[in-house]
TILOFI-48270 format. One record per residue (C-alpha): residue number from 1; x, y negated, z negated. Coordinates in nm, 2 decimals. Each point is the difference from the previous one (the first is absolute). Layout:
! TILOFI-48270
R, NUM, X, Y, Z
...
***
This chain:
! TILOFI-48270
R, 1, -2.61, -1.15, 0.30
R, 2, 0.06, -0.35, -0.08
R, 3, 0.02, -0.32, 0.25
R, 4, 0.27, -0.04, 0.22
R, 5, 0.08, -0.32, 0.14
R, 6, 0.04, -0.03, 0.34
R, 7, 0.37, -0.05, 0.14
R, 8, -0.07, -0.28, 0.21
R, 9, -0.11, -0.23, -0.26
R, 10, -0.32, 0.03, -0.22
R, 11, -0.15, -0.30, -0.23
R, 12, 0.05, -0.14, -0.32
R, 13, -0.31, 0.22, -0.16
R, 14, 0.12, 0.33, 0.13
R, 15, 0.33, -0.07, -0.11
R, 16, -0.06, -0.14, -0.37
R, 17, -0.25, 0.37, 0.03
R, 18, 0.33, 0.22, 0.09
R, 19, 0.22, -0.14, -0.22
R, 20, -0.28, -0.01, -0.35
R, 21, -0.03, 0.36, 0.06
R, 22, 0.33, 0.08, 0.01
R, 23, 0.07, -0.21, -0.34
R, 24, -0.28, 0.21, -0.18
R, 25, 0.16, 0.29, 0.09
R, 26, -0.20, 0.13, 0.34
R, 27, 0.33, 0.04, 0.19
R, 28, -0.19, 0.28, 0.24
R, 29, 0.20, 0.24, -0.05
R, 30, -0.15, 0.28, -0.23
R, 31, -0.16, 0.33, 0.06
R, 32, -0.09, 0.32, -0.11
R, 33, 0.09, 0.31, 0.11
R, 34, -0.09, 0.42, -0.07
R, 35, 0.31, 0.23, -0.02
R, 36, -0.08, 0.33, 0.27
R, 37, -0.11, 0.30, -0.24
R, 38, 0.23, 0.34, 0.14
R, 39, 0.23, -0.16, 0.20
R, 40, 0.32, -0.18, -0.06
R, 41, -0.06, -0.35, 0.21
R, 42, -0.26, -0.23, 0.03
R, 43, -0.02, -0.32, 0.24
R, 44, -0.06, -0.28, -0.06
R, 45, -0.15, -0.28, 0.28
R, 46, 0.01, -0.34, -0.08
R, 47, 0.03, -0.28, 0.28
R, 48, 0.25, -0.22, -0.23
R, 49, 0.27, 0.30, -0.04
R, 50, 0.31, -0.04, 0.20
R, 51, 0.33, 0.17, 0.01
R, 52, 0.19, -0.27, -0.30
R, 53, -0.34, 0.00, -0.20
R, 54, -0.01, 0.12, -0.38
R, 55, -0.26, 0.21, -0.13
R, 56, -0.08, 0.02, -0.38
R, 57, -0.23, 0.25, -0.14
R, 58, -0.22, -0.03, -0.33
R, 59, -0.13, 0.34, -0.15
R, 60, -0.41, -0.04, -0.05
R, 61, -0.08, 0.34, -0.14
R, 62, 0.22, 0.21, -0.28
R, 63, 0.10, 0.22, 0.27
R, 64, 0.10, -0.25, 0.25
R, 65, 0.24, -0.10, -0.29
R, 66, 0.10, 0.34, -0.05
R, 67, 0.08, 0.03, 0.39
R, 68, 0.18, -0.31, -0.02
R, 69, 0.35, 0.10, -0.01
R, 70, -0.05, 0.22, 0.27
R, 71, -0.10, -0.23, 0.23
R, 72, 0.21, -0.22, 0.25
R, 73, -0.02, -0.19, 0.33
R, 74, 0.13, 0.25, 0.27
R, 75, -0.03, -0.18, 0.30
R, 76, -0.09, -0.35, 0.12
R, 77, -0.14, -0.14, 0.36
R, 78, -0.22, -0.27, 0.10
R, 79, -0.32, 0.04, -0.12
R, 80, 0.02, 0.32, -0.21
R, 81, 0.27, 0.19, -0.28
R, 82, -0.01, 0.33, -0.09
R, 83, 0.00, 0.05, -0.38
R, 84, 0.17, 0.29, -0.10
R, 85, -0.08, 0.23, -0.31
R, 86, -0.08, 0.34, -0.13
R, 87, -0.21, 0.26, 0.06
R, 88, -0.32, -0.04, -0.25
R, 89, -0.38, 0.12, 0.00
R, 90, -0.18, -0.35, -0.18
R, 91, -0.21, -0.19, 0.20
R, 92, 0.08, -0.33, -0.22
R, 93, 0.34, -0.12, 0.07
R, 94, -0.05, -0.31, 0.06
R, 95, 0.20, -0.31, 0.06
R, 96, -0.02, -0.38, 0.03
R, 97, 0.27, -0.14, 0.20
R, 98, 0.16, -0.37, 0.08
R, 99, 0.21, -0.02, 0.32
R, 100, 0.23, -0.28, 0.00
R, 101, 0.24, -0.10, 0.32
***
């Protein structure tokens, strides 16, 4: 995770810090995550997820791009979504995602 500044006020250094990162692109909010082999869900936890939030998935492995289209955001709380997607055996679908809102 990347600094947060603190809401009551930080100073100037930890600010100017915050705001380089976010102009070269370290916006902290990025992951990875491993679809469940043999079952039709997986969940995944993340502290910045909330009910309006946006998840985008990015295929890292041929079959994660080939599982792709069968995979969508089923359900969203604070905290945690449940990605929804088909029944497969490989151990390698795997996804970066970007949550934004």
């Amino acid at each position: 995770m990347y600094r947060t500044l603190n809401y009551m006020g930080s100073n100037p250094r930890e600010v100017a810090e915050v705001v380089n990162n976010a102009v070269n692109g370290k916006t902290n909010n990025t992951g990875t995550v491993t679809l469940a082999t043999s079952a039709t869900e997986t969940t995944l936890s993340d502290e910045r997820l909330g009910f309006d939030s946006v998840v985008l998935l990015s295929p890292r492995t041929e079959h994660s791009a080939t599982e792709l289209t069968h995979t969508w955001i089923k359900t969203k709380a604070k905290g945690s979504v449940i990605i929804g997607h088909r029944n497969h055996s490989h151990t390698d679908v795997i996804y970066d995602y970007i949550i934004v809102g």
